[in-house]
C-alpha positions as CSV (number, residue, x, y, z in Angstrom):
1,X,8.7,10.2,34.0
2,X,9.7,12.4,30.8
3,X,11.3,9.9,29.0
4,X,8.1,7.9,29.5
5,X,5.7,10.3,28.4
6,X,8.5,11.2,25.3
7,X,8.0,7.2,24.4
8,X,4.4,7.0,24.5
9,X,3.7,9.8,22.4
10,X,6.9,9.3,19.9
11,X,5.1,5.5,19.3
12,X,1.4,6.7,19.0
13,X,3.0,9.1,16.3
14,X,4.9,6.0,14.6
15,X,2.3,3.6,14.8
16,X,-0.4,6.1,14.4
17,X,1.6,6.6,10.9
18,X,1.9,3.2,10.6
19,X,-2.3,2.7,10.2
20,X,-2.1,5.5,7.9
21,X,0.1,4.1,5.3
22,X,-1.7,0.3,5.7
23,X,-5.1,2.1,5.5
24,X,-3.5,4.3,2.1
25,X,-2.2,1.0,0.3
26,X,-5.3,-0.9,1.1
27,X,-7.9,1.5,-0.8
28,X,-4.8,2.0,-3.6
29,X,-5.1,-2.0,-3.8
30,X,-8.9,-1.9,-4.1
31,X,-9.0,0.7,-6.6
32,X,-6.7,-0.9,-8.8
33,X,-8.6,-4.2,-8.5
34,X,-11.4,-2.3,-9.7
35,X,-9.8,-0.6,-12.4
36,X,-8.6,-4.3,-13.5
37,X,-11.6,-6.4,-13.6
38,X,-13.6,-3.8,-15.8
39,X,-13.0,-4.9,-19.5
40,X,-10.3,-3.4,-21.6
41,X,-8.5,-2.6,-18.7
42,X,-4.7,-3.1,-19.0
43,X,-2.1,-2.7,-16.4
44,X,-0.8,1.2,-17.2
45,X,-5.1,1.7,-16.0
46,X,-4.4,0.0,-13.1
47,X,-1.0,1.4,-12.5
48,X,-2.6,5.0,-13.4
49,X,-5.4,4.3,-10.5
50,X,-3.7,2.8,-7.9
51,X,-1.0,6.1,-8.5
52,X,-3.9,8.3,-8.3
53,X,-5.1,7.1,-5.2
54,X,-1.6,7.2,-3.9
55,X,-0.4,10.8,-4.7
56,X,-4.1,11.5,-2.8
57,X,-2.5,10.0,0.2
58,X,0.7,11.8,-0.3
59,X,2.9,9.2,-1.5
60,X,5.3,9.4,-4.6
61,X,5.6,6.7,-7.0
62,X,8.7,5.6,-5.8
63,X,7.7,5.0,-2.5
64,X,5.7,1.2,-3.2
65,X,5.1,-1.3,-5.5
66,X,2.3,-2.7,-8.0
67,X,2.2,-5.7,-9.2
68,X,-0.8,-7.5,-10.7
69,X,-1.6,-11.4,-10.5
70,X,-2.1,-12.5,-13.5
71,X,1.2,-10.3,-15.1
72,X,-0.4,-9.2,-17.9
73,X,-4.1,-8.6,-17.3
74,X,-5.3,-7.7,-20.9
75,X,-6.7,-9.8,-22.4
76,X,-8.3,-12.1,-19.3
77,X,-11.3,-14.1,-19.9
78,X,-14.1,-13.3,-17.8
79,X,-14.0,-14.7,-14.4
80,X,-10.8,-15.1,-14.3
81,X,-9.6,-13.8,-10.8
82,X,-7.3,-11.0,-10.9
83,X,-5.1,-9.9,-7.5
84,X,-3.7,-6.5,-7.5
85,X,-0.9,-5.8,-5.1
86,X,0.3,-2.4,-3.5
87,X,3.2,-2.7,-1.0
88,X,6.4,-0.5,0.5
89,X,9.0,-1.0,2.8
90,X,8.4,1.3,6.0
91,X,12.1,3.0,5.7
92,X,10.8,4.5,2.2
93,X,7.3,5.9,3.5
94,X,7.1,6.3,7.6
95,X,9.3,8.0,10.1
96,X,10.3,7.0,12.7
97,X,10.9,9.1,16.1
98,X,11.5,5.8,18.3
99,X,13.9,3.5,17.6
100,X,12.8,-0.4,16.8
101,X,15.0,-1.1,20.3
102,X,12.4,0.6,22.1
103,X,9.6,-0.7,20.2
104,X,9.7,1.3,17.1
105,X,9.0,-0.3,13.9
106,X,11.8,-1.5,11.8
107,X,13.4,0.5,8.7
108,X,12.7,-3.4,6.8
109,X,9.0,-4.1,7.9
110,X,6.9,-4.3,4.6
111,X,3.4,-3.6,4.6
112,X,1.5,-4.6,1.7
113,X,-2.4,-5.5,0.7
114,X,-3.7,-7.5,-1.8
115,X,-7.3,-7.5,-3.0
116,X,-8.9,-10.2,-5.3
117,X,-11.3,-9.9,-7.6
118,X,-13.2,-11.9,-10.9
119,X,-12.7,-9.8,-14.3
120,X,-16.1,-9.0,-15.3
């Protein structure tokens, strides 16, 4: 009955985690997308947002990933639509007090967000 309990509450701590981090990277994402379509914007501003919003969450920079779609986003034409990416890899930001044999998410599962908007 222990053991039980232990693995309910050890899971509604992982996945609990789990919403946190998808629910950091997705405002990260949107910040940075807003950062990008304004004009002049260049990817160190969108770097320098989405890290901003990040360190608010409690992450370090070397805990995920920004990448931009297009590369190189000075310089766009208006319109043009501009994805920004935030993702990590759960064995860099989560913990993990049940293993993934008893349900636990996996040290490899990436969790990532994108958010698409037109440069204005």
């Amino acid at each position: 009955m222990m053991s039980m309990i232990l693995s309910v509450t050890f899971g509604a701590v992982e996945y609990g985690f789990a919403f946190y981090v998808k629910h950091s990277i997705q405002g990260a994402a949107y910040v940075g997308a807003r950062s990008a379509i304004t004009t002049g914007s260049t990817n160190a501003i969108v770097n320098t947002a989405v890290a901003a919003s990040m360190t608010s969450a409690g992450f370090t920079s070397s805990q995920y990933t920004v990448t931009t779609n297009p590369s190189t986003i000075a310089g766009v034409a208006s319109g043009t639509y501009i994805t920004v990416t935030v993702a990590c890899t759960w064995s860099n930001v989560g913990i993990s007090p049940l293993p993934s044999s008893l349900g636990g998410l996996p040290a490899n599962k990436q969790l990532s967000c994108n958010v698409v908007m037109a440069h204005e």
